[in-house]
Backbone of each chain as nested JSON, in Angstrom:
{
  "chains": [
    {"id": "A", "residues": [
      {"number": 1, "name": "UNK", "atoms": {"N": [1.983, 7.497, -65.479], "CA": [2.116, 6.419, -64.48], "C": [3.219, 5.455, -64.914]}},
      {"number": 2, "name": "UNK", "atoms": {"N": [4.349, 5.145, -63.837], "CA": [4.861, 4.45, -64.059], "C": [5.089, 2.85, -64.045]}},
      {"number": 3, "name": "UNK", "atoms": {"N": [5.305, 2.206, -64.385], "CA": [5.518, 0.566, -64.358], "C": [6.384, 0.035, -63.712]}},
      {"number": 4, "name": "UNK", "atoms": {"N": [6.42, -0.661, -62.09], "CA": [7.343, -0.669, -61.204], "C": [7.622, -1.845, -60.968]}},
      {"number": 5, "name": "UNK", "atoms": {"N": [7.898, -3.025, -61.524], "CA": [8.175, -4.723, -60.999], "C": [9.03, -4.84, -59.762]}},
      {"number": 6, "name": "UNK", "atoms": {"N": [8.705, -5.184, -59.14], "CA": [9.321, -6.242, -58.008], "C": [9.285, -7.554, -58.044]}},
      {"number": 7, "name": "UNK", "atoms": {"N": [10.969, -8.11, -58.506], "CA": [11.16, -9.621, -58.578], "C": [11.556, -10.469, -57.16]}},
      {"number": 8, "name": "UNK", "atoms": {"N": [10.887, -11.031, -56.916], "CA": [11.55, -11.86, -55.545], "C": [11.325, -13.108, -55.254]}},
      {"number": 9, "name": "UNK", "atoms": {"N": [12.094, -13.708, -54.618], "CA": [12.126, -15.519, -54.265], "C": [11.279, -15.953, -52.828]}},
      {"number": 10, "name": "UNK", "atoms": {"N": [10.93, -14.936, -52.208], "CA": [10.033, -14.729, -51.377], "C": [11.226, -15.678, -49.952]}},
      {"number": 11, "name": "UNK", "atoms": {"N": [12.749, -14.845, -50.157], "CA": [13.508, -14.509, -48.789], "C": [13.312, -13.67, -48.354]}},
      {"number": 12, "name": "UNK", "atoms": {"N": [13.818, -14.247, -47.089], "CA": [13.656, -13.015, -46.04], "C": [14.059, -11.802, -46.352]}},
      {"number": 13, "name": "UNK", "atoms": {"N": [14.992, -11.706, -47.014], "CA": [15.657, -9.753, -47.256], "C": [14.771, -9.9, -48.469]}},
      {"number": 14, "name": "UNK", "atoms": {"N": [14.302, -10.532, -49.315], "CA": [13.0, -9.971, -50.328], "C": [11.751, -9.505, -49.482]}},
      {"number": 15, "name": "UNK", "atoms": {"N": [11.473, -10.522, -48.64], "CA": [10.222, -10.103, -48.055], "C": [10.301, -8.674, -47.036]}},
      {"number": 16, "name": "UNK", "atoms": {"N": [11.366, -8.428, -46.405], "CA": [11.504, -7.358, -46.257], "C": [11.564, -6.02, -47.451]}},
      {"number": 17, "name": "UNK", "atoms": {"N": [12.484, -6.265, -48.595], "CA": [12.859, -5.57, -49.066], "C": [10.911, -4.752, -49.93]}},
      {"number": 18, "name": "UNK", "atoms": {"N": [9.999, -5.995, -50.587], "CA": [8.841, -6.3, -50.364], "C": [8.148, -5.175, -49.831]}},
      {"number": 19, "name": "UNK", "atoms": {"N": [8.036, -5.241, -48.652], "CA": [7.413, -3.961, -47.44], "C": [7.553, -2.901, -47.582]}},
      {"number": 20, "name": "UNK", "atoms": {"N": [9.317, -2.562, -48.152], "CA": [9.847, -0.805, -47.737], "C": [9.062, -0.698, -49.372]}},
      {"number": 21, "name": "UNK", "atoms": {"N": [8.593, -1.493, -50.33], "CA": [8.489, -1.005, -51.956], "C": [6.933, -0.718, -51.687]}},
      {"number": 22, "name": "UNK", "atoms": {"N": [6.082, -1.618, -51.034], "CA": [4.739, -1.872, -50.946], "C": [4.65, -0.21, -50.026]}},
      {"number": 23, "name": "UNK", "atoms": {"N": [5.091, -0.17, -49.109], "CA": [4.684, 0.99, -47.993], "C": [5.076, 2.522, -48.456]}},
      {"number": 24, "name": "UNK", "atoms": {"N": [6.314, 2.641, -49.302], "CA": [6.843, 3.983, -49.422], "C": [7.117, 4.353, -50.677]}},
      {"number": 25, "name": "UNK", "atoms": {"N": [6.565, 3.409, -52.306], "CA": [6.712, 3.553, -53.221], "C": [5.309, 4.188, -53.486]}},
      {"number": 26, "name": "UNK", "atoms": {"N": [5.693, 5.458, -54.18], "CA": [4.626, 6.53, -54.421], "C": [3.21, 5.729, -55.797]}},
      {"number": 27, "name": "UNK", "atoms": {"N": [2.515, 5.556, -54.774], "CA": [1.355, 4.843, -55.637], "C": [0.486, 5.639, -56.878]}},
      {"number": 28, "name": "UNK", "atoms": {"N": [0.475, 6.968, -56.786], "CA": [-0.062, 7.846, -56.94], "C": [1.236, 7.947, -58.639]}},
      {"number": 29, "name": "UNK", "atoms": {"N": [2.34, 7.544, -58.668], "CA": [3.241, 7.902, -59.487], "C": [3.247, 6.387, -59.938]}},
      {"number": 30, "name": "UNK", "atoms": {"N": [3.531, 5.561, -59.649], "CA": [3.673, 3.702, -59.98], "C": [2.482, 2.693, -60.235]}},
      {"number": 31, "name": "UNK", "atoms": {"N": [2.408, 1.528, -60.785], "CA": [1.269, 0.242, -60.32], "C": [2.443, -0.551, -60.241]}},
      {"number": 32, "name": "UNK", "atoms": {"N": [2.356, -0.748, -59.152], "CA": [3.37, -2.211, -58.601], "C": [3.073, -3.161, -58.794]}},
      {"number": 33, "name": "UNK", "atoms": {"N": [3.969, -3.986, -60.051], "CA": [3.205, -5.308, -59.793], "C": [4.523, -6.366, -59.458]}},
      {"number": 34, "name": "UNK", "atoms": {"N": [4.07, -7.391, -58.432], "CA": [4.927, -8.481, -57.344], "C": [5.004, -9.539, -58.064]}},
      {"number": 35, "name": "UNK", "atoms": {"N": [6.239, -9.55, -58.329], "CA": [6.899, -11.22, -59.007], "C": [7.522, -12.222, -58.313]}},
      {"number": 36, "name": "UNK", "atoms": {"N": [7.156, -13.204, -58.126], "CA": [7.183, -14.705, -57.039], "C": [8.495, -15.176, -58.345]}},
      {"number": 37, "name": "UNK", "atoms": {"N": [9.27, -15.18, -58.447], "CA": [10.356, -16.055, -59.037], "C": [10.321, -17.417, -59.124]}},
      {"number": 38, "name": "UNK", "atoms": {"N": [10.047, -18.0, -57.335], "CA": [9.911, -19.305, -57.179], "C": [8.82, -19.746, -57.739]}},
      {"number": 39, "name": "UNK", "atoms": {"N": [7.608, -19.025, -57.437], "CA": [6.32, -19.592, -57.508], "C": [5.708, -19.862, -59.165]}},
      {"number": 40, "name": "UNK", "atoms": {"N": [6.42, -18.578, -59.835], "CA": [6.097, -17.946, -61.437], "C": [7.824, -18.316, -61.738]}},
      {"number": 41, "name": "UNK", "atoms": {"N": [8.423, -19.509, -62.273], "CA": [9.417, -19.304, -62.746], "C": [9.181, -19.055, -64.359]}},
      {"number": 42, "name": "UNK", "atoms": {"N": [8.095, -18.869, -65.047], "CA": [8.324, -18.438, -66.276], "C": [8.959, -17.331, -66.659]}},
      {"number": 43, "name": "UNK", "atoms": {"N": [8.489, -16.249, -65.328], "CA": [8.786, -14.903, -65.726], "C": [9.963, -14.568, -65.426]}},
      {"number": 44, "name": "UNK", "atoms": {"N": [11.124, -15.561, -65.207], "CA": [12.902, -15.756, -64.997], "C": [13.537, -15.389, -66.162]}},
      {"number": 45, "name": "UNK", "atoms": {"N": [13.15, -15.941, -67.385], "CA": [13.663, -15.038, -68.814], "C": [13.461, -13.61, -68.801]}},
      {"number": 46, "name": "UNK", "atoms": {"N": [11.804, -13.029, -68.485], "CA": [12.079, -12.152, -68.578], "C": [12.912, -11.189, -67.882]}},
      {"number": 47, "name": "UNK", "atoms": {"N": [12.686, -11.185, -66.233], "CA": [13.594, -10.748, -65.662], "C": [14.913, -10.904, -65.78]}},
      {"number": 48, "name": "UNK", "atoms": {"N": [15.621, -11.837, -66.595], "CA": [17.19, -11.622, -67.302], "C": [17.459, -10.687, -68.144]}},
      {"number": 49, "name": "UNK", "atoms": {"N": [15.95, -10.461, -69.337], "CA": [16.163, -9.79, -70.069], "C": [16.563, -8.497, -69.582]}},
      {"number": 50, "name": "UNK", "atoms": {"N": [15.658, -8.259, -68.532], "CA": [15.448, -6.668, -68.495], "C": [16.675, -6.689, -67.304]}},
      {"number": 51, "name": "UNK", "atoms": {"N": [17.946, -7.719, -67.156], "CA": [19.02, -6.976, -66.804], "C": [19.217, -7.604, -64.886]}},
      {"number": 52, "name": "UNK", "atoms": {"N": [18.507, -8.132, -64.406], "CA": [17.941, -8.328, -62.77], "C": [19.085, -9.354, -63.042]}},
      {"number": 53, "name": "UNK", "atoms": {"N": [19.854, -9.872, -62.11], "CA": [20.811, -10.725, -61.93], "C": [20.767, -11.081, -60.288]}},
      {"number": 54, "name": "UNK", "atoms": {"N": [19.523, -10.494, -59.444], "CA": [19.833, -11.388, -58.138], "C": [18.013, -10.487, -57.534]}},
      {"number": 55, "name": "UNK", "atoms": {"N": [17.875, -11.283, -56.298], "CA": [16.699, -10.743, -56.012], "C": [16.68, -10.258, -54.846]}},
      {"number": 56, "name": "UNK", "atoms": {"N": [16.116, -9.531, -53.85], "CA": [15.122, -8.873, -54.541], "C": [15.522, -7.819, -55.688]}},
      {"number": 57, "name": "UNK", "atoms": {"N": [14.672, -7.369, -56.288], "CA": [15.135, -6.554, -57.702], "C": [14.204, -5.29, -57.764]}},
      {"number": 58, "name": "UNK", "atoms": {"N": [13.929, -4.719, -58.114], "CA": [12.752, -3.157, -58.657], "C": [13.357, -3.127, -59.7]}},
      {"number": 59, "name": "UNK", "atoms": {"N": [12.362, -2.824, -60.68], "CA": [12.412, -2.443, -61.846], "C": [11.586, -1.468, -62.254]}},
      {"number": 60, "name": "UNK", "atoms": {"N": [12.13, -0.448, -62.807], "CA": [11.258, 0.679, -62.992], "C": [11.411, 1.937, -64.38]}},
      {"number": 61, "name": "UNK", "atoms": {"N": [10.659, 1.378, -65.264], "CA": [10.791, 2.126, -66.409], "C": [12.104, 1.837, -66.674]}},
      {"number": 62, "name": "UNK", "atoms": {"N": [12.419, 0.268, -67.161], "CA": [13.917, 0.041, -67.704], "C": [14.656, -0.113, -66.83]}},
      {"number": 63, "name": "UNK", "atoms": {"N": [14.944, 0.392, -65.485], "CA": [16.002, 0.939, -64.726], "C": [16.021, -0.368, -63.761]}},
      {"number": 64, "name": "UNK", "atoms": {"N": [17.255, -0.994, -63.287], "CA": [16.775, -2.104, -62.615], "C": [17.593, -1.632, -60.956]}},
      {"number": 65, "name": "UNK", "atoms": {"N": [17.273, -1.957, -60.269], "CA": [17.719, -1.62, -58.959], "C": [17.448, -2.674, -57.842]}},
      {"number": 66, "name": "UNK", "atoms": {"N": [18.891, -3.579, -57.817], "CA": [19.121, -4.959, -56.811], "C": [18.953, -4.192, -55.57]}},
      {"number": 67, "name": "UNK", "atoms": {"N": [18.193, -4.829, -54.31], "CA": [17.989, -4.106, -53.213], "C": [18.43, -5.038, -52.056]}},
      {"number": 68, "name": "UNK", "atoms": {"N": [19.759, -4.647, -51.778], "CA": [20.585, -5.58, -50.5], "C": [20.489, -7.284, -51.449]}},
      {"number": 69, "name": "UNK", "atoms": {"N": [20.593, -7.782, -51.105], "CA": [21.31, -9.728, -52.005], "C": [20.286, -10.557, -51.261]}},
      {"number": 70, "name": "UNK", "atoms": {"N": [19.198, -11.166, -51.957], "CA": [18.75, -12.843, -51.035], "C": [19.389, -13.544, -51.896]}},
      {"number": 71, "name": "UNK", "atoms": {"N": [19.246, -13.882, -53.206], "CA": [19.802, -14.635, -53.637], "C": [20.339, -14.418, -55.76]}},
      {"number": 72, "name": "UNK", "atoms": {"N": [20.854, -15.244, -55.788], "CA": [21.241, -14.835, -57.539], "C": [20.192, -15.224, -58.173]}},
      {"number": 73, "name": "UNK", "atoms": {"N": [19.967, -15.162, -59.478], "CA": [18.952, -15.271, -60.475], "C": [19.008, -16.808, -60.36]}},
      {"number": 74, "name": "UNK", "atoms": {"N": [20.85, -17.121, -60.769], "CA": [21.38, -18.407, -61.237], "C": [20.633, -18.993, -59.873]}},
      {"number": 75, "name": "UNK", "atoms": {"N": [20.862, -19.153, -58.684], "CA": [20.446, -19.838, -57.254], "C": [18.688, -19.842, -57.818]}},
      {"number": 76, "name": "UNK", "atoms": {"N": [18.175, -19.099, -58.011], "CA": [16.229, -19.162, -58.171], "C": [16.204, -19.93, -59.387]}},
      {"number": 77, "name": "UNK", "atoms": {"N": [17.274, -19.688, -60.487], "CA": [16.674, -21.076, -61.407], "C": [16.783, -22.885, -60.999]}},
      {"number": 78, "name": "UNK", "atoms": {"N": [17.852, -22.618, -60.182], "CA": [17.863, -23.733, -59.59], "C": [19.068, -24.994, -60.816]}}
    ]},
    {"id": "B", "residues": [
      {"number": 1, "name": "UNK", "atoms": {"N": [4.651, 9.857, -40.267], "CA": [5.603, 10.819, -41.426], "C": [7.124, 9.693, -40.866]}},
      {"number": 2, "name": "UNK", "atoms": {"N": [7.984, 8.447, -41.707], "CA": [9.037, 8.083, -41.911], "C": [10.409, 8.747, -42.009]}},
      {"number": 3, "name": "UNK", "atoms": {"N": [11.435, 8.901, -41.581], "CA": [12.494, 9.384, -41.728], "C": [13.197, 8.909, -42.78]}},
      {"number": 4, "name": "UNK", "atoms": {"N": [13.333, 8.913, -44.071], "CA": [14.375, 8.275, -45.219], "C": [15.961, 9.091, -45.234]}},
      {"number": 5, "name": "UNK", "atoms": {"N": [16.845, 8.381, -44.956], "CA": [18.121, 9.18, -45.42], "C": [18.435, 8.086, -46.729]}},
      {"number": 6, "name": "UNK", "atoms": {"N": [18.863, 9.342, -47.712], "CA": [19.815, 7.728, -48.835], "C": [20.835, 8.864, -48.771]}},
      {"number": 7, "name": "UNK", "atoms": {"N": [22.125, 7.8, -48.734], "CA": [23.462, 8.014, -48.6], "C": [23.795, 7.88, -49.844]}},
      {"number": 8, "name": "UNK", "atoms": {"N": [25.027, 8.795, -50.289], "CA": [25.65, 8.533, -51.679], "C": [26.665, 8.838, -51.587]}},
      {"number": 9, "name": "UNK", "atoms": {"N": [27.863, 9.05, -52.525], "CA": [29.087, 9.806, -52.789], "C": [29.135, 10.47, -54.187]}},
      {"number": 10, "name": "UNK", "atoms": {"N": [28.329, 10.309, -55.026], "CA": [28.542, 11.422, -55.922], "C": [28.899, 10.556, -57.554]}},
      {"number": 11, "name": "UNK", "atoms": {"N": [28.591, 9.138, -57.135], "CA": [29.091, 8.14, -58.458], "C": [27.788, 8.03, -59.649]}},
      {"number": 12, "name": "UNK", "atoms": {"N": [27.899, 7.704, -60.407], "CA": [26.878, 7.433, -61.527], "C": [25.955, 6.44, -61.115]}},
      {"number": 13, "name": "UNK", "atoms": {"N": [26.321, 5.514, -60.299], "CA": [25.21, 4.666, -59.715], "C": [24.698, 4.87, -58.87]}},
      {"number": 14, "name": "UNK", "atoms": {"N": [25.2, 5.838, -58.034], "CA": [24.626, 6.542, -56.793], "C": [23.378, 7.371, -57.493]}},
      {"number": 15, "name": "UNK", "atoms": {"N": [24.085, 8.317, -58.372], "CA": [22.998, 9.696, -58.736], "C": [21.815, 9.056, -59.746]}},
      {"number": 16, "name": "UNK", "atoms": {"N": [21.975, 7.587, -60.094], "CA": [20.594, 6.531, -60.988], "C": [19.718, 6.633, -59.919]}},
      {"number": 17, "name": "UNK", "atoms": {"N": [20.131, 5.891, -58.714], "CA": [19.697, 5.406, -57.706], "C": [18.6, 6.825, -56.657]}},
      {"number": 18, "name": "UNK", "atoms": {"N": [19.553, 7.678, -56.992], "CA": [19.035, 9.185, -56.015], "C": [18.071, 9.642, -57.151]}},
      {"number": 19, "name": "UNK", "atoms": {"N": [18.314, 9.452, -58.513], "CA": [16.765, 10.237, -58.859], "C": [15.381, 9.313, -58.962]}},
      {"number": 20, "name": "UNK", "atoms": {"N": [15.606, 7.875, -58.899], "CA": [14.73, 6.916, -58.656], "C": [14.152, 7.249, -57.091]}},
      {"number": 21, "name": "UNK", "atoms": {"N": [14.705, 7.465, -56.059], "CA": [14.661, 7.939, -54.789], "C": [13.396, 8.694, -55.068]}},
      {"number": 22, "name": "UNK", "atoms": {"N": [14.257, 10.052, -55.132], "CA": [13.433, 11.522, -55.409], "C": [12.349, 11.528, -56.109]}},
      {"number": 23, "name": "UNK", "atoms": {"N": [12.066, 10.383, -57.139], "CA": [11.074, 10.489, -57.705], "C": [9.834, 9.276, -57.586]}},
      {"number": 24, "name": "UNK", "atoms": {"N": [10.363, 8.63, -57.015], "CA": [8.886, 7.24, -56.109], "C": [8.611, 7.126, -55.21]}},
      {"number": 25, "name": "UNK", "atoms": {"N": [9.726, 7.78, -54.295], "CA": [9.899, 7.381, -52.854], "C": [8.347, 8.459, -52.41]}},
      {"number": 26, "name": "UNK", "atoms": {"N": [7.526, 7.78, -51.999], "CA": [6.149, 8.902, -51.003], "C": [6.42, 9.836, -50.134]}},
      {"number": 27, "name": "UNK", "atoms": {"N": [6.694, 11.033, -50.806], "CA": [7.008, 12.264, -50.232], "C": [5.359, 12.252, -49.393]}},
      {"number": 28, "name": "UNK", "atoms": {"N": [4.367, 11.735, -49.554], "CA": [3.237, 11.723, -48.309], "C": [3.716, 11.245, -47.01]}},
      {"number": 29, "name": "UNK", "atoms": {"N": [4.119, 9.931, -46.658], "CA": [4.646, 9.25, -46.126], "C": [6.253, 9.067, -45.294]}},
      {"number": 30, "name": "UNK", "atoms": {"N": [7.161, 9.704, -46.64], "CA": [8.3, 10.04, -45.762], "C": [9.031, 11.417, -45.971]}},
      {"number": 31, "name": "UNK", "atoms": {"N": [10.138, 12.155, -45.224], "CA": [11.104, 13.012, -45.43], "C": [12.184, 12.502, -45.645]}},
      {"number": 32, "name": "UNK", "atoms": {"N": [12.481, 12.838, -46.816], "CA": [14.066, 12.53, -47.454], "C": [15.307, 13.521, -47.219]}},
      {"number": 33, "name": "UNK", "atoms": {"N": [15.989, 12.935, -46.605], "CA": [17.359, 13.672, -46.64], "C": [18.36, 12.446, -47.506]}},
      {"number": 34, "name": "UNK", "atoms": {"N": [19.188, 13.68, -48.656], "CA": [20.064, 13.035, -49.059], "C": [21.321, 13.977, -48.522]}},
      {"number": 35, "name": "UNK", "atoms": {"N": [22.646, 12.895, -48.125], "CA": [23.327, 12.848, -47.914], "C": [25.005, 12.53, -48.502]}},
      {"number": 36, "name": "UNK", "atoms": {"N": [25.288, 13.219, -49.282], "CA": [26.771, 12.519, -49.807], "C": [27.763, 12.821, -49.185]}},
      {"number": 37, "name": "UNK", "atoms": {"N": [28.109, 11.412, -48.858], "CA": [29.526, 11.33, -48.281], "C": [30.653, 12.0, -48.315]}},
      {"number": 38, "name": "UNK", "atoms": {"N": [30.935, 12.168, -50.076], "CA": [32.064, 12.638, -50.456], "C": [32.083, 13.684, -49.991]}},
      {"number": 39, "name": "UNK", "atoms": {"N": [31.435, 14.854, -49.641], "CA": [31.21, 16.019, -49.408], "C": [31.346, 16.375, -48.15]}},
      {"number": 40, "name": "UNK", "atoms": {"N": [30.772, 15.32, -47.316], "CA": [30.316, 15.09, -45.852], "C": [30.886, 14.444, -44.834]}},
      {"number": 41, "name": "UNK", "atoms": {"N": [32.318, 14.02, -45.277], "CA": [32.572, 12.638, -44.486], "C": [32.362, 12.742, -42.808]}},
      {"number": 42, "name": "UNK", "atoms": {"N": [32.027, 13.658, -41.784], "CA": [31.535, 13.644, -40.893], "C": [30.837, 13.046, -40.326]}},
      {"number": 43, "name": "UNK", "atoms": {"N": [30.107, 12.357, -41.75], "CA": [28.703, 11.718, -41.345], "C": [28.988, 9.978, -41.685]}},
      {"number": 44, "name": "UNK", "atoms": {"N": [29.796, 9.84, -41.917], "CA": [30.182, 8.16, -42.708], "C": [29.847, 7.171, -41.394]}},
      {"number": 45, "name": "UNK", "atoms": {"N": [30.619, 7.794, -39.926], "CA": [30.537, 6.931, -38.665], "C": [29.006, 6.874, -38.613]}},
      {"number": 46, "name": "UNK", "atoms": {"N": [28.016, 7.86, -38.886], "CA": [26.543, 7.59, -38.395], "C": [26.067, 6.957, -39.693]}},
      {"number": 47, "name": "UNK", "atoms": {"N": [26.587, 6.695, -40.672], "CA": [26.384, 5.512, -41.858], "C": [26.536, 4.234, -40.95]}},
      {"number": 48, "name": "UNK", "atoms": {"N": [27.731, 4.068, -40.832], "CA": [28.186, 2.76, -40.567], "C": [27.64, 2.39, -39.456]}},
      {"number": 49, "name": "UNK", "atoms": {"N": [27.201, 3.18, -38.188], "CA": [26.724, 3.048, -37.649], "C": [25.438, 1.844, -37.338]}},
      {"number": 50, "name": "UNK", "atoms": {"N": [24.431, 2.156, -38.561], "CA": [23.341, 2.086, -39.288], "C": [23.134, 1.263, -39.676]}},
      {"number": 51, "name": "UNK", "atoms": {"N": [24.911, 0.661, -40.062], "CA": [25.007, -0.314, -40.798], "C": [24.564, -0.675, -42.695]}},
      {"number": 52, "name": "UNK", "atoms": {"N": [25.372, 0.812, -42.88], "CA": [25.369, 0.735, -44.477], "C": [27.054, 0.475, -44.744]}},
      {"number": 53, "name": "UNK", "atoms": {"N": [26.997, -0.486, -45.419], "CA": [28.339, -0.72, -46.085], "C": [28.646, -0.413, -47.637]}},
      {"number": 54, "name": "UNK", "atoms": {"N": [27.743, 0.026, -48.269], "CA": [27.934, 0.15, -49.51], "C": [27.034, 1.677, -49.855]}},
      {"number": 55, "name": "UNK", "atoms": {"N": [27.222, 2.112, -51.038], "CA": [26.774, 3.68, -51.579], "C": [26.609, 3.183, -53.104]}},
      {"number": 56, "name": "UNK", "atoms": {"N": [25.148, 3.432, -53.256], "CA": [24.394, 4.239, -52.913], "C": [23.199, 3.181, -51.527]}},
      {"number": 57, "name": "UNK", "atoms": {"N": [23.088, 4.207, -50.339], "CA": [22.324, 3.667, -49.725], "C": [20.954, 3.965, -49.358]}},
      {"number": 58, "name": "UNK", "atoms": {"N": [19.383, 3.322, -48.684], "CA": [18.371, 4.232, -48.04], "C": [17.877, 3.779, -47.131]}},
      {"number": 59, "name": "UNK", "atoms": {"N": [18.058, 4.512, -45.726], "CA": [17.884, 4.001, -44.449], "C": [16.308, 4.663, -44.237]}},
      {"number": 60, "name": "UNK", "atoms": {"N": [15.626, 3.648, -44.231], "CA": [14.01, 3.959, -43.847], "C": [13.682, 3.299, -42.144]}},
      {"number": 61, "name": "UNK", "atoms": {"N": [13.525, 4.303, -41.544], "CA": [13.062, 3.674, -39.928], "C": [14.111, 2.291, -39.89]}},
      {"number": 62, "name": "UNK", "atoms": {"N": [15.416, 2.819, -39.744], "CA": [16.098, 2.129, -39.152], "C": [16.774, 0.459, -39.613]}},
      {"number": 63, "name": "UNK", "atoms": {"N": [15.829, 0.521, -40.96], "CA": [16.33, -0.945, -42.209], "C": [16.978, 0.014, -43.417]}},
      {"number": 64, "name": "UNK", "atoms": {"N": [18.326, -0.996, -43.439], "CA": [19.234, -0.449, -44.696], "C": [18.569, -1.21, -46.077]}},
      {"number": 65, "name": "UNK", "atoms": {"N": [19.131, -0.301, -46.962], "CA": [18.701, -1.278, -48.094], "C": [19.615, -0.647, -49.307]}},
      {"number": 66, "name": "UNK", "atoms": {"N": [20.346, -1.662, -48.942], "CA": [21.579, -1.382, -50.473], "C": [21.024, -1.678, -51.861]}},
      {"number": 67, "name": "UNK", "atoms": {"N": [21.587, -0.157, -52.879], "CA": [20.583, 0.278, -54.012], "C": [21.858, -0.068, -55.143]}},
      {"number": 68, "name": "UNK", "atoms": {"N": [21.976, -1.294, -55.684], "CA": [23.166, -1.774, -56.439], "C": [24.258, -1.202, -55.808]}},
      {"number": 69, "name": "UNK", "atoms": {"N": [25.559, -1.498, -56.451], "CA": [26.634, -1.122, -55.386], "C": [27.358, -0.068, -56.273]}},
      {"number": 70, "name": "UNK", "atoms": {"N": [27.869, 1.056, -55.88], "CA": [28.608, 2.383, -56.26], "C": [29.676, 2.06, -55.927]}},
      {"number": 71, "name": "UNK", "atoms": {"N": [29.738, 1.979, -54.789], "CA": [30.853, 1.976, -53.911], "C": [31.005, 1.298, -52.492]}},
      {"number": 72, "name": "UNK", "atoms": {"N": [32.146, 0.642, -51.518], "CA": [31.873, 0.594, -50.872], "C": [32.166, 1.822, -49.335]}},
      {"number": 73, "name": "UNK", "atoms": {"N": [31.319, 1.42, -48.745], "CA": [31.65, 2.539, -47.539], "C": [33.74, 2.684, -47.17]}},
      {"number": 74, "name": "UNK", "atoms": {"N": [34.513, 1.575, -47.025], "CA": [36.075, 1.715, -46.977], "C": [36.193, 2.659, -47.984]}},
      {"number": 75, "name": "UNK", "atoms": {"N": [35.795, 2.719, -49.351], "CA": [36.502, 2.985, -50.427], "C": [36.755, 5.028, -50.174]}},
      {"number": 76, "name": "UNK", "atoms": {"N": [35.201, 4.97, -49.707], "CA": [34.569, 6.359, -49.823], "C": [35.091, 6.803, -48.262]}},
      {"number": 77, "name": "UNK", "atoms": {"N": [35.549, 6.362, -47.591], "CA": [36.247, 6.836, -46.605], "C": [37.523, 6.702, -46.647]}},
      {"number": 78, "name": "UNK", "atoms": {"N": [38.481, 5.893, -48.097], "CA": [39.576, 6.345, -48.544], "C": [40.779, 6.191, -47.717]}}
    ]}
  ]
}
C-alpha cells in the first residue's frame, strides 16, 4: 500500500484538483491522506521538504506531482 | 466507467507522470488511453481543443489537469 498526500490551500483548482484524487485514485493501491496548508500550516516545512513548490500537489511514494497552479508554497506561507 | 486520456510526448517528466497514471489511476472506475503526441501529432488539435496546454497531461470527463510541466503543447507541435 501506498502513501499518497494531497497538499492544498483549499482553491478552487485544489478543490477541484481534490475530487479527480478522492474519486479516481486507486484506493485499493493508496491511503490518501488531505493536507489543508491554510488550515495546518505546520505541515508547510514538510511539504518543502519533500520538494511541493505550489498547490495543489500529490505526493506519492517520494514522487511529487503539481496538478494545474492555485497557488505557490511562497503565496500559502503568506 | 470514466473516460481518462493522459497526453504526453515522450519526455522524462511525461513518462514519471504516465507510470504514476498507470499505476493509481482506478482501472475500476476509469479507461485509460495514453496518447503521445510526438508520435501522433494528428491528435494535438483534439488536445488543445480540451484545452491542454502543457505535456504531460490527464483529461478525466472533460477537466484537464496539468501533471508538472514537460513541455508545452507550441513546443511539441514545433
Amino acid at each position: 500500500m501506498s502513501q499518497a498526500t494531497f497538499y492544498h490551500a483549499g482553491c478552487t483548482v485544489c478543490v477541484d484538483a481534490e475530487q479527480m484524487i478522492l474519486n479516481y485514485l486507486d484506493k485499493a493501491k493508496t491511503t490518501t491522506e488531505i493536507v489543508h496548508l491554510g488550515t495546518d500550516p505546520n505541515r508547510i516545512t514538510e511539504a518543502e521538504k519533500l520538494g511541493v513548490e505550489s498547490v495543489p500537489a500529490l505526493v506519492i511514494d517520494g514522487n511529487v506531482y503539481h496538478i494545474n497552479f492555485g497557488a505557490s508554497l511562497k503565496d500559502v506561507k503568506g
